[in-house]
C-alpha beads as a LAMMPS data file, in Angstrom:
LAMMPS data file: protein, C-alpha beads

360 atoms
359 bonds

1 atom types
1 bond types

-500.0 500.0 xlo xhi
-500.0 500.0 ylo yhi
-500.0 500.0 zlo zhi

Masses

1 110.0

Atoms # bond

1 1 1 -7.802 -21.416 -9.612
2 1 1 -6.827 -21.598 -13.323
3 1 1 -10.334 -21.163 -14.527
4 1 1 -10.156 -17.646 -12.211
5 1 1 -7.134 -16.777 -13.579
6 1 1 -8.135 -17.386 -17.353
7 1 1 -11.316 -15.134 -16.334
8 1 1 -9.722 -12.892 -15.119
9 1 1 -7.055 -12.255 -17.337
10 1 1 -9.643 -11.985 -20.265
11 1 1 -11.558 -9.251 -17.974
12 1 1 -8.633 -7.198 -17.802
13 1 1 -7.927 -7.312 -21.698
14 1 1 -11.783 -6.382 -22.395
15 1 1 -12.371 -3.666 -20.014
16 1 1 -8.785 -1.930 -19.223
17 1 1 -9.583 1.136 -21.255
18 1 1 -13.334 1.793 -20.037
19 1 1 -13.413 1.081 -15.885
20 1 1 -10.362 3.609 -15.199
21 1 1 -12.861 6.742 -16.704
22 1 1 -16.306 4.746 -14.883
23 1 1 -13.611 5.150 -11.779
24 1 1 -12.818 8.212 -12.128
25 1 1 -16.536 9.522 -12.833
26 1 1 -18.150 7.798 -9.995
27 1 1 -15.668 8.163 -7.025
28 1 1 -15.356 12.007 -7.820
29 1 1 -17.983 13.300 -6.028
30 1 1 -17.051 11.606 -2.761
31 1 1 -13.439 12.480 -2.910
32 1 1 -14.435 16.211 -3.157
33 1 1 -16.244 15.780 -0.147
34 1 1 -13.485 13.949 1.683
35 1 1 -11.652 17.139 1.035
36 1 1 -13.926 19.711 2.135
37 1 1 -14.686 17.928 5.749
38 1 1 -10.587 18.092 6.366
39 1 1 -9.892 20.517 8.891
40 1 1 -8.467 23.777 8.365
41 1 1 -4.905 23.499 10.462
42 1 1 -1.312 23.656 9.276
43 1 1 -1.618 19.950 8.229
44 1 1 -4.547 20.270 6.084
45 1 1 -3.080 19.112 2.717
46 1 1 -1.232 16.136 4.864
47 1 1 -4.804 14.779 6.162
48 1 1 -6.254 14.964 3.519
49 1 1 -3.179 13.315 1.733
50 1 1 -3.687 10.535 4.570
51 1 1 -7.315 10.357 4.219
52 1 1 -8.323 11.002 0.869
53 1 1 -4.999 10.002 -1.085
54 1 1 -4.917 13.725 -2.353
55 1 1 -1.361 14.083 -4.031
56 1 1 1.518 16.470 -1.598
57 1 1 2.950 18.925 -3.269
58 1 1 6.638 18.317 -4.016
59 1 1 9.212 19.629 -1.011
60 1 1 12.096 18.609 0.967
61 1 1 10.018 17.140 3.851
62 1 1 8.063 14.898 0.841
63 1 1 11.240 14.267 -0.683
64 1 1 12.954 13.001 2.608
65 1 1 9.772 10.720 2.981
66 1 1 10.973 9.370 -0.593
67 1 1 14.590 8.387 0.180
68 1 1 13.611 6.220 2.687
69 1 1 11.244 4.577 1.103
70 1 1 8.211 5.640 3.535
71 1 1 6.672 7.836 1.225
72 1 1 3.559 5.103 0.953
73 1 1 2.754 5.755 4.387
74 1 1 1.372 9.235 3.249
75 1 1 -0.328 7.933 0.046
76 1 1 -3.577 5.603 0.989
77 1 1 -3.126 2.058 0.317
78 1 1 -4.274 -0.962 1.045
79 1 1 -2.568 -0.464 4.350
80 1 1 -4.301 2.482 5.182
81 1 1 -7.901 0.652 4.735
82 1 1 -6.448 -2.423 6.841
83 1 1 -5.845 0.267 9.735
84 1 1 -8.697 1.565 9.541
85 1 1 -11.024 -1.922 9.574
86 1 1 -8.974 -3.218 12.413
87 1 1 -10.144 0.158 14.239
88 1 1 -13.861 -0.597 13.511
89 1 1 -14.006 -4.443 14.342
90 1 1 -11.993 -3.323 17.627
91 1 1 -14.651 -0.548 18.635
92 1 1 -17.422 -3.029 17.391
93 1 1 -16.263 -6.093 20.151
94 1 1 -15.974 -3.910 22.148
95 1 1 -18.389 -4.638 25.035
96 1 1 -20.589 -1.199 24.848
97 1 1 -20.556 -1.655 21.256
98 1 1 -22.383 -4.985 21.490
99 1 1 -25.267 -3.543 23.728
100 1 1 -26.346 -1.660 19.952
101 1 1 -24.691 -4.540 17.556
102 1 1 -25.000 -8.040 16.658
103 1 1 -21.969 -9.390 15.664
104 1 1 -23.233 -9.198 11.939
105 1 1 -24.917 -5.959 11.712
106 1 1 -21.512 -4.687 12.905
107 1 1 -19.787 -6.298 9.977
108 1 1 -22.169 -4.767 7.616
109 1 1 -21.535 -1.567 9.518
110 1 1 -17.952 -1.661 9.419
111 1 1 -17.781 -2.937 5.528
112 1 1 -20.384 0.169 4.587
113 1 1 -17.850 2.809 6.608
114 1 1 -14.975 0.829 4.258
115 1 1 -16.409 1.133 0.910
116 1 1 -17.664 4.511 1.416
117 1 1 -13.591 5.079 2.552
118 1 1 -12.668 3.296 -0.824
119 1 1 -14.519 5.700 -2.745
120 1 1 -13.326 8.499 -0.641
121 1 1 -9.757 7.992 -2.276
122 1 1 -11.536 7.153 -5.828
123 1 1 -11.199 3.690 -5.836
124 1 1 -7.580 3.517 -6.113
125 1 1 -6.247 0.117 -7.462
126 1 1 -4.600 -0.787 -4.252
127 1 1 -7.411 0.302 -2.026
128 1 1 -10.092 -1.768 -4.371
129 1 1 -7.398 -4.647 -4.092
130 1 1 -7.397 -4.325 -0.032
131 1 1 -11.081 -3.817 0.216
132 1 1 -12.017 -7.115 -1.902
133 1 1 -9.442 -8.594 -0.202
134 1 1 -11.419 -7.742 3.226
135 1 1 -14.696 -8.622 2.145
136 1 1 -14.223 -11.977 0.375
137 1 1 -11.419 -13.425 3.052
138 1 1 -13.378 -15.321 5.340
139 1 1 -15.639 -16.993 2.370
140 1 1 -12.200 -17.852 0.421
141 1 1 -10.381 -19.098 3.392
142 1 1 -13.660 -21.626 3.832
143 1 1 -12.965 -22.787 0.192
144 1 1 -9.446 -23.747 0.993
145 1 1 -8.094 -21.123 -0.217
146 1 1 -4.542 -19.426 1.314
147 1 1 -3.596 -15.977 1.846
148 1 1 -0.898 -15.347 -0.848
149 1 1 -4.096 -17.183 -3.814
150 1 1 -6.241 -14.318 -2.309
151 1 1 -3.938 -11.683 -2.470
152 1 1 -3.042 -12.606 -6.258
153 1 1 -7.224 -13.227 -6.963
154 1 1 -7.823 -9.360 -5.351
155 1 1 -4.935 -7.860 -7.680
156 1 1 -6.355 -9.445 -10.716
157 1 1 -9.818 -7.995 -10.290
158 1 1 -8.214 -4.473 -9.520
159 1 1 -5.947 -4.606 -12.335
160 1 1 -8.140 -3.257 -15.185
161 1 1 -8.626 -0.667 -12.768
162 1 1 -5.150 1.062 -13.065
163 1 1 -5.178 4.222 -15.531
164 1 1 -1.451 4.534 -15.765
165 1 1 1.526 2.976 -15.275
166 1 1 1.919 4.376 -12.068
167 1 1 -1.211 2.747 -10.787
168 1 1 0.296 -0.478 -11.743
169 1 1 3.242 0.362 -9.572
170 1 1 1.469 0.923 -6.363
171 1 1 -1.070 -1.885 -7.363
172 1 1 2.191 -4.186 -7.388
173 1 1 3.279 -2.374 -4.186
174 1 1 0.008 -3.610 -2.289
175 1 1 0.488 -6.856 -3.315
176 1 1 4.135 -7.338 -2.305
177 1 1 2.756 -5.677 0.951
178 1 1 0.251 -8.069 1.650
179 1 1 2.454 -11.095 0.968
180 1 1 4.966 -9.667 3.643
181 1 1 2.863 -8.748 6.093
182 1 1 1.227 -12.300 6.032
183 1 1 4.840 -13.079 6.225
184 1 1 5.890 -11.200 9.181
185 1 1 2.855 -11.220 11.375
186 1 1 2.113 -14.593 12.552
187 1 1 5.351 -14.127 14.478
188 1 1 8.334 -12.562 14.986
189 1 1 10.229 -15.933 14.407
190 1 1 13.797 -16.037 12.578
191 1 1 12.398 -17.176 9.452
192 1 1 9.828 -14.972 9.151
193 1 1 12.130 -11.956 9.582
194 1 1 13.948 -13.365 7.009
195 1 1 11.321 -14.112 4.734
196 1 1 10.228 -10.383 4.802
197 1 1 13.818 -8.699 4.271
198 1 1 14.559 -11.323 1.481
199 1 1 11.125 -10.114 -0.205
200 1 1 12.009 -6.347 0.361
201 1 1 15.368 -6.717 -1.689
202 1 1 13.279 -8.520 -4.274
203 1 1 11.413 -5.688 -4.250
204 1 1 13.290 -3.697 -4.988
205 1 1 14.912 -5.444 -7.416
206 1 1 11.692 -5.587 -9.339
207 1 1 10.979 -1.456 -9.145
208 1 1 14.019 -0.338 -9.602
209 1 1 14.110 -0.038 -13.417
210 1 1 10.626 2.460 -12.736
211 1 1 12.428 4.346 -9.944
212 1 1 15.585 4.683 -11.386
213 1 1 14.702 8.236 -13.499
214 1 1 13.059 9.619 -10.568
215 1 1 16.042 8.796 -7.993
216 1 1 16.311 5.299 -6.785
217 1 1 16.383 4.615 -2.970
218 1 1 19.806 3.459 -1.857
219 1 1 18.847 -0.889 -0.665
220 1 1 20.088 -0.378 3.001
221 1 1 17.244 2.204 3.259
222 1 1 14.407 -0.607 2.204
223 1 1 14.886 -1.876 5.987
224 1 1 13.251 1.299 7.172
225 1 1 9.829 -0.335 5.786
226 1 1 10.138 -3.212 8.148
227 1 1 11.444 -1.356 11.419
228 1 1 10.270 2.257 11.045
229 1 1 7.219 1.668 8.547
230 1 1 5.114 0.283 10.768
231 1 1 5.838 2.410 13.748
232 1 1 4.752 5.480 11.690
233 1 1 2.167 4.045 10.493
234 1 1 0.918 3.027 13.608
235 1 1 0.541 7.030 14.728
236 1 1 0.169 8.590 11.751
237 1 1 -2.935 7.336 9.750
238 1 1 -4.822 6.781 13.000
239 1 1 -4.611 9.897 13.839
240 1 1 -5.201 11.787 10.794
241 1 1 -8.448 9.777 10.681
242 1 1 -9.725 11.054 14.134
243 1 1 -8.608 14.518 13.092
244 1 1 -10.701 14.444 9.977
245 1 1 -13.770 13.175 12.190
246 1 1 -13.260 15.867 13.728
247 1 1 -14.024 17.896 11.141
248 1 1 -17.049 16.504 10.425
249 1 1 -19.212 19.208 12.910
250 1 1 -17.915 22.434 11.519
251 1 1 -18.086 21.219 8.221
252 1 1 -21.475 20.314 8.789
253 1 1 -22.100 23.956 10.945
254 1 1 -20.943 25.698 7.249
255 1 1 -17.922 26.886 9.293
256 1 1 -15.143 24.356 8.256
257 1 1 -12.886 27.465 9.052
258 1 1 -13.502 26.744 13.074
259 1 1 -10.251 24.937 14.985
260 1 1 -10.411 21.522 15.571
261 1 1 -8.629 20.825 19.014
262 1 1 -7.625 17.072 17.319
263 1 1 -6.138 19.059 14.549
264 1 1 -3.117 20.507 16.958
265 1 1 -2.381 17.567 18.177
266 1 1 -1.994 15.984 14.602
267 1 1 0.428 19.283 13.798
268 1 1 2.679 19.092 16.856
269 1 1 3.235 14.570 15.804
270 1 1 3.840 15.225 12.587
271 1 1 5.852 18.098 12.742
272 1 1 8.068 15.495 14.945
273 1 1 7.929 12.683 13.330
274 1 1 9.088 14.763 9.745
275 1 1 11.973 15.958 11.812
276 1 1 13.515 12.278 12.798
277 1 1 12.412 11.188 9.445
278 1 1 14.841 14.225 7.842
279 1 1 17.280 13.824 10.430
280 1 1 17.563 9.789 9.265
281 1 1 17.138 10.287 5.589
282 1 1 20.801 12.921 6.073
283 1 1 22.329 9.812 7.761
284 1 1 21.402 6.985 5.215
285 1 1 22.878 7.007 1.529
286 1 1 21.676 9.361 -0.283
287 1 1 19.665 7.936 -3.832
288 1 1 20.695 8.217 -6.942
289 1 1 20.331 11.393 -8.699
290 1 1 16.635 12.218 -11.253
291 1 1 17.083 12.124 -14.244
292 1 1 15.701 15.650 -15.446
293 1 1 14.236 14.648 -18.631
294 1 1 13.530 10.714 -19.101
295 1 1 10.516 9.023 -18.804
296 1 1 9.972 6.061 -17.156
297 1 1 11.690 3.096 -18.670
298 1 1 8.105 1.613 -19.086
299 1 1 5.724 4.101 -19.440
300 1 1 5.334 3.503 -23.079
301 1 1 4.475 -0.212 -22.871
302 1 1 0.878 1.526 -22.640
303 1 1 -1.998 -1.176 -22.789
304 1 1 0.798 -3.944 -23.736
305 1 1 2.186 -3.547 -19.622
306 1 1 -0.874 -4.371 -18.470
307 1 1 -1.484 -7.737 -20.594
308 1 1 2.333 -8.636 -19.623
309 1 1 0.978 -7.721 -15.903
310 1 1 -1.935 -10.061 -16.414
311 1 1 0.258 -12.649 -17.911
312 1 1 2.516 -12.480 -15.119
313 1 1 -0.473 -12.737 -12.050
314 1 1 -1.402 -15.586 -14.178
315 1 1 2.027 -17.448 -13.880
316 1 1 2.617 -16.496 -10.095
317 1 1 -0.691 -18.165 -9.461
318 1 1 -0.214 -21.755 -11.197
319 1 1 2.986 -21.898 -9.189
320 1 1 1.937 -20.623 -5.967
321 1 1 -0.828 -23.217 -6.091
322 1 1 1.922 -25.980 -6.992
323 1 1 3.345 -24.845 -3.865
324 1 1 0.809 -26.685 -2.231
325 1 1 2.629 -29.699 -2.148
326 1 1 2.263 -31.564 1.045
327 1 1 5.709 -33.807 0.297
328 1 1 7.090 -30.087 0.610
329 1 1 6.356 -29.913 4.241
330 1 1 8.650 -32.933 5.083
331 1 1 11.706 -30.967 3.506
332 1 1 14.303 -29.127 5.677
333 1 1 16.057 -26.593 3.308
334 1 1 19.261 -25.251 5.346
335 1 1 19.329 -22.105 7.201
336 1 1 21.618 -20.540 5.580
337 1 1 20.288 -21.060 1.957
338 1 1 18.265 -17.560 2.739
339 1 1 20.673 -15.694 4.657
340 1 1 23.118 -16.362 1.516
341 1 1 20.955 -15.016 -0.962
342 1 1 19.721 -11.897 0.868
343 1 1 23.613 -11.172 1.173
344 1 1 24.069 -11.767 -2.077
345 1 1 21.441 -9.063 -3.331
346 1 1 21.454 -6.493 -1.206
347 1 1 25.796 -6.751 -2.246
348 1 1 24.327 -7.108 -5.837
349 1 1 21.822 -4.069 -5.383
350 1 1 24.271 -1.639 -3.372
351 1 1 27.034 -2.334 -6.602
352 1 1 24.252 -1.420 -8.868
353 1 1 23.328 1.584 -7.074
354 1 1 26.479 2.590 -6.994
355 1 1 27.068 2.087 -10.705
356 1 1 23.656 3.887 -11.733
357 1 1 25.069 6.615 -9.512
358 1 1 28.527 6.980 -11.670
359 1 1 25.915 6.639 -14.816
360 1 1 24.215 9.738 -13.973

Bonds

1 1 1 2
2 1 2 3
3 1 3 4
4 1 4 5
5 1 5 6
6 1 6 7
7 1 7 8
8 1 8 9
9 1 9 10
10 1 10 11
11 1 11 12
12 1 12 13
13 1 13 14
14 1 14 15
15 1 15 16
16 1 16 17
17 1 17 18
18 1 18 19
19 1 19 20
20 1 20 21
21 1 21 22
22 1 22 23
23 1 23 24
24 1 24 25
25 1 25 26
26 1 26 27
27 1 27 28
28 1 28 29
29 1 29 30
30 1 30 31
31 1 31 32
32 1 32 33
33 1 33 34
34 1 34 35
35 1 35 36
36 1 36 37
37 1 37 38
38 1 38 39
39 1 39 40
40 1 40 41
41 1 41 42
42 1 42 43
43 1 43 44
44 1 44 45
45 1 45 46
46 1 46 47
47 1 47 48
48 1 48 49
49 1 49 50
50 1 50 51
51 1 51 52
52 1 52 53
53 1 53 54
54 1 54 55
55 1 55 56
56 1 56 57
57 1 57 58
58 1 58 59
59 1 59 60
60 1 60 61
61 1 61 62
62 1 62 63
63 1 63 64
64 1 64 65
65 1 65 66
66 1 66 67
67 1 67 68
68 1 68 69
69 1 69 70
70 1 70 71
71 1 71 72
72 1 72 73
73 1 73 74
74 1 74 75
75 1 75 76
76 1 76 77
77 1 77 78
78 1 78 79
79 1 79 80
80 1 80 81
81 1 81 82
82 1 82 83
83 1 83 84
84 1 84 85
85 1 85 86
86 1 86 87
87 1 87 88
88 1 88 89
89 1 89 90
90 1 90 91
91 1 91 92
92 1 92 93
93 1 93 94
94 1 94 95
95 1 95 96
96 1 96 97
97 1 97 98
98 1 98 99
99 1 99 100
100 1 100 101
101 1 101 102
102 1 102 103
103 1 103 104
104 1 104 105
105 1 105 106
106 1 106 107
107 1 107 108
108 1 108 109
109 1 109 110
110 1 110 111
111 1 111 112
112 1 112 113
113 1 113 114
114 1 114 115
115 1 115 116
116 1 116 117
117 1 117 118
118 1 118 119
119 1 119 120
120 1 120 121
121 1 121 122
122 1 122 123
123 1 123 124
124 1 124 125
125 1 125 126
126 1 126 127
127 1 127 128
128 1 128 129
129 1 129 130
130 1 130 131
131 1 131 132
132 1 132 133
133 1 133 134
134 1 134 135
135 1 135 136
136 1 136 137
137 1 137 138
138 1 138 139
139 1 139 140
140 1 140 141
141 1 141 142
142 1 142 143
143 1 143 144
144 1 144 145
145 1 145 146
146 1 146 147
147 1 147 148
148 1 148 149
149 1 149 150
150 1 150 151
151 1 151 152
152 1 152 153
153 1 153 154
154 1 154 155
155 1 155 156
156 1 156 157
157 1 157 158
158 1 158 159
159 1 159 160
160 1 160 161
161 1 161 162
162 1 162 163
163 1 163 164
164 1 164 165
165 1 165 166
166 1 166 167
167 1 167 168
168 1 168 169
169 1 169 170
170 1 170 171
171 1 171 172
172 1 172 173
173 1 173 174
174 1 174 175
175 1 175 176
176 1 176 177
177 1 177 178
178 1 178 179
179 1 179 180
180 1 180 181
181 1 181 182
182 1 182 183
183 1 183 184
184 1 184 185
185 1 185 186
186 1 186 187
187 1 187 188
188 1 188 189
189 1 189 190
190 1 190 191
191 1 191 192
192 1 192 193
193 1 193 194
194 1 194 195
195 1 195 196
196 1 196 197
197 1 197 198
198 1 198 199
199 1 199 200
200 1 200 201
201 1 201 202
202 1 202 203
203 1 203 204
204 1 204 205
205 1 205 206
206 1 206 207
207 1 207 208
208 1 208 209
209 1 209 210
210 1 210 211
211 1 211 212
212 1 212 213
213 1 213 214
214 1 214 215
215 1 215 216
216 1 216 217
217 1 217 218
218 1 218 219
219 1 219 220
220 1 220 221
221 1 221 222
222 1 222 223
223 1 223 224
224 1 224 225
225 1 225 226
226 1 226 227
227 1 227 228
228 1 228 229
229 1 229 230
230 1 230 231
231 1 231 232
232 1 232 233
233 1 233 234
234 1 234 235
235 1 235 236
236 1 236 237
237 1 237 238
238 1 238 239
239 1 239 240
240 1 240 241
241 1 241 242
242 1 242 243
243 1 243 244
244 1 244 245
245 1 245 246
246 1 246 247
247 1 247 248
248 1 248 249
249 1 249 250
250 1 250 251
251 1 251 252
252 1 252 253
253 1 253 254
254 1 254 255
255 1 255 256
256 1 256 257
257 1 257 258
258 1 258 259
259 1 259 260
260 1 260 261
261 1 261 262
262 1 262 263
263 1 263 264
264 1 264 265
265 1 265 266
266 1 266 267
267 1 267 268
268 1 268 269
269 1 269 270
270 1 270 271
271 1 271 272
272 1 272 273
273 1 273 274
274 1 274 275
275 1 275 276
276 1 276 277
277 1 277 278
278 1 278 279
279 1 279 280
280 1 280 281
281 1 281 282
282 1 282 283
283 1 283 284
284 1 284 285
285 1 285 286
286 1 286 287
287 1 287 288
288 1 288 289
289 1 289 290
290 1 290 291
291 1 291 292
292 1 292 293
293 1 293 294
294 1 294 295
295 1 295 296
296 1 296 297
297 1 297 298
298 1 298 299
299 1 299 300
300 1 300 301
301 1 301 302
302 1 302 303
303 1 303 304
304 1 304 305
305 1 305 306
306 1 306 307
307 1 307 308
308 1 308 309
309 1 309 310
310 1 310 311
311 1 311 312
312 1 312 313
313 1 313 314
314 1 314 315
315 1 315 316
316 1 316 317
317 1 317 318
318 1 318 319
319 1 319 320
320 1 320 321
321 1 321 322
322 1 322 323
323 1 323 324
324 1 324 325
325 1 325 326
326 1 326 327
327 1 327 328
328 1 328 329
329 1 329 330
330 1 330 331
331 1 331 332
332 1 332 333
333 1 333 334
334 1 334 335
335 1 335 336
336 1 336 337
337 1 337 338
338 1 338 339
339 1 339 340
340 1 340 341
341 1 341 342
342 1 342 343
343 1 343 344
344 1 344 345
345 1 345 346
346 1 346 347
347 1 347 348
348 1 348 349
349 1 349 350
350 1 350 351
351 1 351 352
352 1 352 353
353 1 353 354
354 1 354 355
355 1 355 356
356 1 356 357
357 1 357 358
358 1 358 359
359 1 359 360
């Protein structure tokens, strides 16, 4: 693990300024085409936002997406790709499926369809993170290795990857995500539950100094990503990936104009699901206000961020790893200890909140 990480973190300092343009100039043609199968319906730049990670245009529906914290759920992550290879391996066992596939030649199948949908949305850093992440699990796992050391290898090797500082921020995003979702998903257990609201606040503990000149979330809202998140997510990304299948024929007919029947559907759900999402962004806090002229409070680290990023993976690693204590096991830490210090932040964050608030 610390020869990987020393690799690694040498790889980043090397080739940070050359694979974001080799990125850029290879993924463009397929995210142009991504865009032009879309369907033409009254959700067209929202599919394609939730299919091809093309950027929505600023509004108060966007914006209400934003206070929540739930705007990730309509830019592509790694979650999005997860989704969408738990789809295929489902269809694949399925027992028609395996009259036409042997249980490898639908792997290779379903892991072709992925990285064609990874450079669909241009190779995004957390996308790349998610798809290496997919691909190499099973082999890592073999080698002993544990979900979190995986997560942290996958973020390394997408880390020269990011072209700006706001790469780095989703990129850090996907890797918090994994880590609760490995969390959370085993079981719906105390601790668990625990575990993942503890690493929210942390969360956003660690983005708020970024988030802060663009309006920082109030902290009571960050429990919307672990009760309404996956809900929405759920609906949503499924079925804007159906609907943009169903594109596929008209497209192909030179009439991408034609109505898709899928693409009504997807209007009438999300045209819902915006309204509750408005209706609960009114009720919760409101953030703190933008600041109309700053930059982020790190955006001119420049190539610096991304060696102190490197650094950092590089730390978390030797001590995750250390973790691996089996004396550990055999010590009962007291219930409480948790529920204290998740009180004790999200009082901490709420009082800073406020505080930026008064600032501004």
């Amino acid at each position: 693990m610390i020869r990987s990480a020393l690799a690694l973190f040498l790889l980043t300092i090397l080739s940070f300024q050359h694979l974001p343009k080799l990125r850029a100039k290879v993924t463009e043609p397929f995210y142009q085409q991504c865009l032009k199968i879309a369907p033409s319906t009254q959700t067209k730049n929202e599919i394609q936002s939730l299919v091809c990670g093309r950027s929505l245009p600023n509004s108060s529906m966007t914006q209400s997406w934003k206070n929540l914290g739930l705007i990730h759920i309509l830019v592509v992550s790694g979650g999005h790709l997860s989704i969408l290879a738990s789809l295929l391996l489902h269809i694949f066992e399925s027992r028609w499926a395996r009259r036409f596939f042997s249980k490898r030649s639908a792997w290779n199948t379903a892991a072709l369809i992925l990285i064609f949908f990874s450079f669909a949305n241009r190779l995004q850093p957390p996308v790349l993170r998610s798809l290496i992440e997919w691909l190499c699990r099973s082999r890592l796992e073999r080698r002993g290795w544990r979900r979190p050391e995986i997560s942290l290898f996958t973020t390394w090797i997408a880390l020269p990857f990011c072209a700006n500082v706001f790469d780095l921020l989703s990129l850090a995003l996907s890797f918090f995500a994994s880590i609760v979702v490995e969390t959370t998903s085993r079981s719906l257990y105390r601790h668990q539950m625990i575990s993942g609201v503890g690493l929210q606040i942390a969360v956003w503990w660690i983005l708020a100094p970024l988030l802060f000149t663009f309006g920082l979330p109030h902290p009571l809202t960050t429990m919307t990503n672990l009760v309404i998140a996956p809900l929405l997510g759920a609906t949503l990304i499924p079925l804007a990936m159906l609907t943009w299948l169903s594109g596929i024929l008209p497209a192909l007919s030179g009439n991408p104009s034609d109505p898709v029947w899928l693409g009504s559907v997807f209007d009438l759900v999300w045209t819902s699901l915006s309204a509750a999402v408005r209706h609960l962004a009114d009720a919760l806090p409101a953030p703190t206000p933008r600041l109309g002229h700053a930059q982020p409070l790190i955006s001119d680290l420049g190539s610096s961020l991304v060696m102190v990023v490197s650094v950092f993976c590089a730390t978390c690693a030797l001590l995750v790893r250390s973790h691996r204590n089996p004396r550990s096991k055999s010590i009962k830490a007291s219930p409480l200890r948790p529920l204290i210090v998740i009180l004790i932040g999200v009082v901490a964050s709420i009082v800073l909140h406020q505080g930026l608030t008064a600032l501004v």
